[in-house]
Backbone atoms as SQL, in Angstrom:
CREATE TABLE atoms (id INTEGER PRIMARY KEY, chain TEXT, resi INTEGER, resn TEXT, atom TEXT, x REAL, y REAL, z REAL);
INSERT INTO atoms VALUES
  (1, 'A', 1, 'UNK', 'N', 1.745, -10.859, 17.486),
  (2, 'A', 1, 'UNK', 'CA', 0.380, -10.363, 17.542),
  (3, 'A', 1, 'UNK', 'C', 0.339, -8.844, 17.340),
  (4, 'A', 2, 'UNK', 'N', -0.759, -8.398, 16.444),
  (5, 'A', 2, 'UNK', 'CA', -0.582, -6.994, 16.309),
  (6, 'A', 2, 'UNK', 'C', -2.143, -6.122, 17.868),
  (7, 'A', 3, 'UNK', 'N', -1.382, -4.917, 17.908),
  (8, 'A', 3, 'UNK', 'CA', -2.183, -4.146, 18.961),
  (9, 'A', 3, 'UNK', 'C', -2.026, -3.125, 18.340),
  (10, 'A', 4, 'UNK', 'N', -3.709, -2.919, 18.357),
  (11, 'A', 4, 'UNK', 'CA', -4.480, -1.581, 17.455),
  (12, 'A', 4, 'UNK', 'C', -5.167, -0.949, 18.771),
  (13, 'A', 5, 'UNK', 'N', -5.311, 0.352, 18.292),
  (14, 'A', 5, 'UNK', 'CA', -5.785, 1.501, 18.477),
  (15, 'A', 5, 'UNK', 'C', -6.113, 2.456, 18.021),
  (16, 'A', 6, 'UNK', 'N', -7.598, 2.958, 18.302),
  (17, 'A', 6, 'UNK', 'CA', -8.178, 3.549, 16.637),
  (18, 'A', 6, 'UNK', 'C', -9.375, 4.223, 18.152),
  (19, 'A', 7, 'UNK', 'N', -9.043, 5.670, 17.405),
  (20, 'A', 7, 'UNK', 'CA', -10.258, 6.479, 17.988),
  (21, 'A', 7, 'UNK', 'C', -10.341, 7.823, 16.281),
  (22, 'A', 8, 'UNK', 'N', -11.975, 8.181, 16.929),
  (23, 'A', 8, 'UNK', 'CA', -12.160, 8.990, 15.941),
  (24, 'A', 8, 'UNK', 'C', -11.710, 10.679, 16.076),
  (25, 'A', 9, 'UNK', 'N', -11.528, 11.474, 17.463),
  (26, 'A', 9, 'UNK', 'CA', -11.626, 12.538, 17.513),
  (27, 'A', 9, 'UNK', 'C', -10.656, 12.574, 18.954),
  (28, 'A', 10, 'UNK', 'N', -10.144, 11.676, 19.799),
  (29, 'A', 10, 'UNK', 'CA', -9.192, 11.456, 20.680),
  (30, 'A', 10, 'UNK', 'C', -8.033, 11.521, 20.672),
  (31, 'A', 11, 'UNK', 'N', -7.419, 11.794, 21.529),
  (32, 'A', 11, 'UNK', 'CA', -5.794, 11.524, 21.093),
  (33, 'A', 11, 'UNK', 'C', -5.182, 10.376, 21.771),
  (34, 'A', 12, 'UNK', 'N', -3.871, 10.005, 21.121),
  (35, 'A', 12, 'UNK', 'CA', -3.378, 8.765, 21.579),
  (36, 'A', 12, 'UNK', 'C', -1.942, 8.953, 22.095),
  (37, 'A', 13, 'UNK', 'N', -2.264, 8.405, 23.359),
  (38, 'A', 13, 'UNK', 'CA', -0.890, 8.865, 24.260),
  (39, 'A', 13, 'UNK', 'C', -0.112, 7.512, 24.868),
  (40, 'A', 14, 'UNK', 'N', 1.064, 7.263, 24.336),
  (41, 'A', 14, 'UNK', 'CA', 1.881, 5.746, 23.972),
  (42, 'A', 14, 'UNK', 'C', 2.494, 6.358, 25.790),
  (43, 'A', 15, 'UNK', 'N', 2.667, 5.440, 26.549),
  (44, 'A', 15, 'UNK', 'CA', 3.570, 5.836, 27.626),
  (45, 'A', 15, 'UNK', 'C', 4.514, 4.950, 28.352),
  (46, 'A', 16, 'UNK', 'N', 5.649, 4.940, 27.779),
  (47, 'A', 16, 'UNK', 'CA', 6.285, 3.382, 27.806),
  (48, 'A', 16, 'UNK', 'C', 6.335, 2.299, 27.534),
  (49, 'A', 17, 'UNK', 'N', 5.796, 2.457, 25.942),
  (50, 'A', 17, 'UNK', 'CA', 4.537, 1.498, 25.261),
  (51, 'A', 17, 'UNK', 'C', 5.622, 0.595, 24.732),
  (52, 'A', 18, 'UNK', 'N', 5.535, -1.115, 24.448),
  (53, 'A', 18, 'UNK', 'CA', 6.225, -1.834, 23.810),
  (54, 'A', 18, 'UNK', 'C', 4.928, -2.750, 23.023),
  (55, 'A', 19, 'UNK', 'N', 5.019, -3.062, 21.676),
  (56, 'A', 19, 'UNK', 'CA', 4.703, -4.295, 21.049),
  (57, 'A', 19, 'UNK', 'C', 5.061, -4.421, 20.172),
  (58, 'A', 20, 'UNK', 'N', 4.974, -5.715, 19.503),
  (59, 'A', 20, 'UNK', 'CA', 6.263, -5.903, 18.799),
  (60, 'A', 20, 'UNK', 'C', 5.543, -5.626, 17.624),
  (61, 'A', 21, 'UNK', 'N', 3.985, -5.484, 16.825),
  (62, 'A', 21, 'UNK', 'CA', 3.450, -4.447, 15.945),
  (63, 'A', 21, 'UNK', 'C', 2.420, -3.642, 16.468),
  (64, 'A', 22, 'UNK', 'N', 2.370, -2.543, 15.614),
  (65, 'A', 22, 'UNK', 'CA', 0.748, -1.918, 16.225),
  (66, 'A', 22, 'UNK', 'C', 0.696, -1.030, 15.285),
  (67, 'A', 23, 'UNK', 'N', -0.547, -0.929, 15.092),
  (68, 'A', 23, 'UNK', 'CA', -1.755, -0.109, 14.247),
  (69, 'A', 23, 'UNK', 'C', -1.963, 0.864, 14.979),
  (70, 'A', 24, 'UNK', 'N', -1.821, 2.167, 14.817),
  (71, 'A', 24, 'UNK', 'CA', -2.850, 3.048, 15.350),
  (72, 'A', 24, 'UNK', 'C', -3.616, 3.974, 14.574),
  (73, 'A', 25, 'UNK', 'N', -4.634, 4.261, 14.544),
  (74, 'A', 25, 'UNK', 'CA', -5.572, 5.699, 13.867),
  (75, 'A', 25, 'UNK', 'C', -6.544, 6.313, 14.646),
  (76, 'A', 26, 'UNK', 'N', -6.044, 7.991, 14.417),
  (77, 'A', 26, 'UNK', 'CA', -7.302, 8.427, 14.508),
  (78, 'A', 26, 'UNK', 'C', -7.240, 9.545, 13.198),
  (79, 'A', 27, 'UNK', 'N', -8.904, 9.909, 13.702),
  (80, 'A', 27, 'UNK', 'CA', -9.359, 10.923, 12.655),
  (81, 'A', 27, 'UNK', 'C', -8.485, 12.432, 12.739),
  (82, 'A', 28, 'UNK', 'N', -8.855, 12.562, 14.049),
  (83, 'A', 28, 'UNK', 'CA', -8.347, 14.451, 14.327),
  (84, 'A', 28, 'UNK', 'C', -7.541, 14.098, 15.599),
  (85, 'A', 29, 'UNK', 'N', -7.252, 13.400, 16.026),
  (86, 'A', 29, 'UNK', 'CA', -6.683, 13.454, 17.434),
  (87, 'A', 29, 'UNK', 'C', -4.912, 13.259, 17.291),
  (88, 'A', 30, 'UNK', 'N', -4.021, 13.711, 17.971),
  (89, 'A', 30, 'UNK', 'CA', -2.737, 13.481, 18.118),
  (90, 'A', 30, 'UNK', 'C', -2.355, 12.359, 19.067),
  (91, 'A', 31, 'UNK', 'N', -0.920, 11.754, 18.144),
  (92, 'A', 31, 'UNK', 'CA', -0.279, 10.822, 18.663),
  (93, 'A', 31, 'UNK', 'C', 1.111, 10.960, 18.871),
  (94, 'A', 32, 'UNK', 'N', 1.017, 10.706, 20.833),
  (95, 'A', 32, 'UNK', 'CA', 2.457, 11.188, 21.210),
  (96, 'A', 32, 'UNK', 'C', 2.512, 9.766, 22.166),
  (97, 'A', 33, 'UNK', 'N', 4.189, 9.882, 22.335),
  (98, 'A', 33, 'UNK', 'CA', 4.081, 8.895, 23.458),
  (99, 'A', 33, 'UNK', 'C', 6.123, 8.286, 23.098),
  (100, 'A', 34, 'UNK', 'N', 6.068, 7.324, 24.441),
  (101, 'A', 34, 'UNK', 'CA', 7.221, 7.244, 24.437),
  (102, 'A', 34, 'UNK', 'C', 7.222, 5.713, 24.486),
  (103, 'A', 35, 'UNK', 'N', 8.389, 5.060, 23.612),
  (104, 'A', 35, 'UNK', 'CA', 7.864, 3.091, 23.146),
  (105, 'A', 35, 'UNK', 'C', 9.298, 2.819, 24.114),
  (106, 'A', 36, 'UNK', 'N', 9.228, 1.798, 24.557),
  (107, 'A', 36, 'UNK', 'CA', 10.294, 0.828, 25.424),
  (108, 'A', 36, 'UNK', 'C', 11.460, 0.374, 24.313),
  (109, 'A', 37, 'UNK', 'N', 10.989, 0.219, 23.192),
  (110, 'A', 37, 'UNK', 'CA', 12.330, -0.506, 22.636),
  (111, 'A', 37, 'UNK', 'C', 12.036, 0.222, 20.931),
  (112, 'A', 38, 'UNK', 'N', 13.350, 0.454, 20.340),
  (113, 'A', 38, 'UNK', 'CA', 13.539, 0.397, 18.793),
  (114, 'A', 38, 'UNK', 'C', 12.538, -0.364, 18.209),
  (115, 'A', 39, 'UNK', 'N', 12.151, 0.823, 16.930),
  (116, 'A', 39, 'UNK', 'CA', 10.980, -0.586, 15.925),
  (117, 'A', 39, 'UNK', 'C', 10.900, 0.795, 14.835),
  (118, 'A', 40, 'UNK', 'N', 10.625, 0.348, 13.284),
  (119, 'A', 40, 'UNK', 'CA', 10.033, 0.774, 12.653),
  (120, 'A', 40, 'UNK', 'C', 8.972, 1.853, 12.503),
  (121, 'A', 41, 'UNK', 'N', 8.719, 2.848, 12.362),
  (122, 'A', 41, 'UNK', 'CA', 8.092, 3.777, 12.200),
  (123, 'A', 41, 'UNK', 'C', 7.677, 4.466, 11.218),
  (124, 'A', 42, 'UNK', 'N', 6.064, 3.941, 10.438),
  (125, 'A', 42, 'UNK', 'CA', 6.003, 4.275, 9.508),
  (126, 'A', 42, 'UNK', 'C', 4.362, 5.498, 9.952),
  (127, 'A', 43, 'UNK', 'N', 4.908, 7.038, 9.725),
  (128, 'A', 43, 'UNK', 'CA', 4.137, 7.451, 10.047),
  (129, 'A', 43, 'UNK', 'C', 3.373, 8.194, 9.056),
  (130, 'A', 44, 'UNK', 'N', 1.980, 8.753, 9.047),
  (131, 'A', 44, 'UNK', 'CA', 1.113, 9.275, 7.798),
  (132, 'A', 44, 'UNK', 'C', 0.206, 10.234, 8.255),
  (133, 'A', 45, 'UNK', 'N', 0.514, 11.532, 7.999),
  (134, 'A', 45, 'UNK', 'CA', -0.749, 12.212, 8.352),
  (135, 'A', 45, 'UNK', 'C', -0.719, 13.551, 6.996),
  (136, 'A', 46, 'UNK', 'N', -2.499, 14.196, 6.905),
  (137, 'A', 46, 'UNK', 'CA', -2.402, 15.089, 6.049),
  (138, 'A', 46, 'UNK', 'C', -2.251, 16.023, 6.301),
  (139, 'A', 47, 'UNK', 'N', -2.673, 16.620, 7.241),
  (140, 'A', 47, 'UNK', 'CA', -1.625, 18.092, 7.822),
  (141, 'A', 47, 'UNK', 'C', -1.175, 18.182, 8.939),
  (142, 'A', 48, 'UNK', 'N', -1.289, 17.454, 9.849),
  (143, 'A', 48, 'UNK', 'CA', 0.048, 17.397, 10.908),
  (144, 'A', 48, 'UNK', 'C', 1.267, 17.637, 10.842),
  (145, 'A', 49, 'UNK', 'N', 1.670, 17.774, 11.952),
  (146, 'A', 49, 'UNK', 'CA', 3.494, 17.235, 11.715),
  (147, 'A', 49, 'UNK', 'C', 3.853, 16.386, 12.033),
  (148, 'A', 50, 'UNK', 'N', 5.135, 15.782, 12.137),
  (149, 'A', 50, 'UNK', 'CA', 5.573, 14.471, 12.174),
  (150, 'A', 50, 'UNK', 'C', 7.087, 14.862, 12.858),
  (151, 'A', 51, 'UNK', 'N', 6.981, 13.639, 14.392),
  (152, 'A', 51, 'UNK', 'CA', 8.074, 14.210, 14.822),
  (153, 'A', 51, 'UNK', 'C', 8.900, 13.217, 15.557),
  (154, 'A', 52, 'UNK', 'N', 9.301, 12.785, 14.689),
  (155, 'A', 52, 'UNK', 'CA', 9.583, 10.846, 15.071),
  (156, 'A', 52, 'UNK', 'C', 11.149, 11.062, 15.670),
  (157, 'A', 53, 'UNK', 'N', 11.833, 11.146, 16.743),
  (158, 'A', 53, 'UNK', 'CA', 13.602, 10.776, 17.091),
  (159, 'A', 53, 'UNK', 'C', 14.060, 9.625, 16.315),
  (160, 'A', 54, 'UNK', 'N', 15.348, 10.106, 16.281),
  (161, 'A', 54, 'UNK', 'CA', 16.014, 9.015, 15.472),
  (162, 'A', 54, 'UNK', 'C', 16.537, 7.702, 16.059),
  (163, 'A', 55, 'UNK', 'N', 16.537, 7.822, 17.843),
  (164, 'A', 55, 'UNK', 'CA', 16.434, 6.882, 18.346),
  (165, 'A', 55, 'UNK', 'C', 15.490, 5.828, 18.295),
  (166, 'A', 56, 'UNK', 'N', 14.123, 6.085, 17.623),
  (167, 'A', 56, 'UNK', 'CA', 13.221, 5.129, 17.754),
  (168, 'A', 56, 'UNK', 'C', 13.949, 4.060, 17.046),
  (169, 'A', 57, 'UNK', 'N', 14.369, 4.755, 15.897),
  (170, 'A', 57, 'UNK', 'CA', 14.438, 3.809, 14.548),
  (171, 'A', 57, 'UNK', 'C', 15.343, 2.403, 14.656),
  (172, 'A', 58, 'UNK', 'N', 14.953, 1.249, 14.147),
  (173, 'A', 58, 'UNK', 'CA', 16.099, 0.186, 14.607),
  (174, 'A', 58, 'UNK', 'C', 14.817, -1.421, 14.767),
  (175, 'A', 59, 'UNK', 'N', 15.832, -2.502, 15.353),
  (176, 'A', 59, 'UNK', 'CA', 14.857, -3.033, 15.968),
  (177, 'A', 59, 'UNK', 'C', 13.792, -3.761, 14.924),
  (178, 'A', 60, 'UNK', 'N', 13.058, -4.987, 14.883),
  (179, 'A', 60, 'UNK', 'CA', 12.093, -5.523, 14.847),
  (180, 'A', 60, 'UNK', 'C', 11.155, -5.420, 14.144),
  (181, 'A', 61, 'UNK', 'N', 10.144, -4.467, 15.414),
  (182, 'A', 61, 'UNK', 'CA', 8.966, -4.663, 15.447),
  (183, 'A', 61, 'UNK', 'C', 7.936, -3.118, 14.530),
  (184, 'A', 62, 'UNK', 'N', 7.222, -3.078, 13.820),
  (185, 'A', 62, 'UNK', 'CA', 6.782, -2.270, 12.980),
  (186, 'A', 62, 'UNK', 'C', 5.885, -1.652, 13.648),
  (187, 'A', 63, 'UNK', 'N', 5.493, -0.226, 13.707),
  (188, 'A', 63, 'UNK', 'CA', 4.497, 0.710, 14.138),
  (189, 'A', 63, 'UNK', 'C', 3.600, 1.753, 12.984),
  (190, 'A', 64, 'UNK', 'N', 2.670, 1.730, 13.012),
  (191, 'A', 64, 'UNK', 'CA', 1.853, 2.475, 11.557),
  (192, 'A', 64, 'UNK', 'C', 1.095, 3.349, 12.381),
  (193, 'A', 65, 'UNK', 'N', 1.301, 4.633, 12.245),
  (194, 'A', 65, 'UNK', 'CA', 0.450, 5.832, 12.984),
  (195, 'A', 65, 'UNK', 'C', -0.323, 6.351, 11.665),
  (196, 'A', 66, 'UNK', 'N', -1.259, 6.426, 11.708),
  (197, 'A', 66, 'UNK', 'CA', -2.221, 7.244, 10.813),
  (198, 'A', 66, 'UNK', 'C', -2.952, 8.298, 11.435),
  (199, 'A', 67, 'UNK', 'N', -3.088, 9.528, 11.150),
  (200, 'A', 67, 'UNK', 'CA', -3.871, 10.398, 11.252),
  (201, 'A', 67, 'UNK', 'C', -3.914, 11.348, 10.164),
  (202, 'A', 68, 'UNK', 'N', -5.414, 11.833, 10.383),
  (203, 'A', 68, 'UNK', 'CA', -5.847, 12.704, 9.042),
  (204, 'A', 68, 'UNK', 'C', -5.183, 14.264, 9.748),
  (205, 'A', 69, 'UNK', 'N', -5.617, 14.762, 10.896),
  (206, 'A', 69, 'UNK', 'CA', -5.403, 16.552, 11.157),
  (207, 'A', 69, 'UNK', 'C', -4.578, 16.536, 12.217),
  (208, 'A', 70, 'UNK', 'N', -4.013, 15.682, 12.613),
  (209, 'A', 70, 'UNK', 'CA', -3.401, 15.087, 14.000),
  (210, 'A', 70, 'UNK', 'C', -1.813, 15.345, 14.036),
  (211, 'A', 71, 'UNK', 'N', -1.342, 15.885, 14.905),
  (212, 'A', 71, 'UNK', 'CA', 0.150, 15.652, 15.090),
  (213, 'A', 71, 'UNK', 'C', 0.983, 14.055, 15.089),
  (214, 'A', 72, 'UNK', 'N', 2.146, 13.846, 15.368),
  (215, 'A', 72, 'UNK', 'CA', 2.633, 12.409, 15.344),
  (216, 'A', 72, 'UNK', 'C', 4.283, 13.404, 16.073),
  (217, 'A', 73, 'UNK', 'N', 4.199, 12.656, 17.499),
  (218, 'A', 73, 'UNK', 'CA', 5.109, 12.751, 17.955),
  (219, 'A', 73, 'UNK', 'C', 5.671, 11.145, 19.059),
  (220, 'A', 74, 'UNK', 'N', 7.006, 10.853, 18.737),
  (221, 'A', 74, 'UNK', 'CA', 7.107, 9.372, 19.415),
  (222, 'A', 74, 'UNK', 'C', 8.829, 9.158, 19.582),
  (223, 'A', 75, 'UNK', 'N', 9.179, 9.430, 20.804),
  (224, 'A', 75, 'UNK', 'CA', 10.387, 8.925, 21.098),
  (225, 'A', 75, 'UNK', 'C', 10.962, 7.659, 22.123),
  (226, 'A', 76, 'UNK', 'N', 11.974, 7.561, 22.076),
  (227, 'A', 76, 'UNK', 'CA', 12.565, 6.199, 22.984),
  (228, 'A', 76, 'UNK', 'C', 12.179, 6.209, 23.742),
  (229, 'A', 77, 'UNK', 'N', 12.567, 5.626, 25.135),
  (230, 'A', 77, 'UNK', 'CA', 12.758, 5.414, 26.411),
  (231, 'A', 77, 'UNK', 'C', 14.002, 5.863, 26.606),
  (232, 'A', 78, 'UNK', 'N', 14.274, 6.479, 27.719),
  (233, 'A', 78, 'UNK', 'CA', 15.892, 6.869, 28.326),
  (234, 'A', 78, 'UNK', 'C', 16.426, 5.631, 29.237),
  (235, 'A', 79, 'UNK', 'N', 15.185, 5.015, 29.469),
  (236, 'A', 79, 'UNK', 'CA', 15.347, 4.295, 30.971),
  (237, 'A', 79, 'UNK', 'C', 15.615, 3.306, 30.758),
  (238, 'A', 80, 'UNK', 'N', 16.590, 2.298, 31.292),
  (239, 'A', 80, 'UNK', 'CA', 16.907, 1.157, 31.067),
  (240, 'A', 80, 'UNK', 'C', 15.574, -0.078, 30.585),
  (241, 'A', 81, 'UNK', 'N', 16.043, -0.938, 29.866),
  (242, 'A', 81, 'UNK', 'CA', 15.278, -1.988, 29.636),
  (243, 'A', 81, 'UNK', 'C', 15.030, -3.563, 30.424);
């Protein structure tokens, strides 16, 4: 099952977040946060930065961050599973 999240001017804050896909967008708002397990990371923004660990990468399950003016920041978990 996919889990979306979509604001227009908010930011989006992942906090120990796991699913096995998810959608997210916003317009102007930044996306940070920290996912429970390895997955795909396909991230897109037009002038942000992009600041993905290399630990995310691995794993499953696919993640799509979109933002237009927005940062993109998203790392592991340290903490056991």
């Amino acid at each position: 099952p996919l889990t979306g999240m979509k604001t227009d001017t908010g930011e989006i804050e992942l906090n120990f977040f796991y699913a096995e896909e998810m959608d997210i967008k916003t317009s102007s708002g930044d996306v940070s946060g920290i996912l429970q397990s390895q997955m795909t990371v396909i991230p897109e923004t037009s002038t942000g930065s992009i600041n993905i660990h290399h630990d995310v990468y691995g794993g499953k399950g696919t993640c799509r961050v979109t933002t237009s003016s927005g940062d993109i920041s998203i790392r592991l978990s340290l903490e056991p599973r």
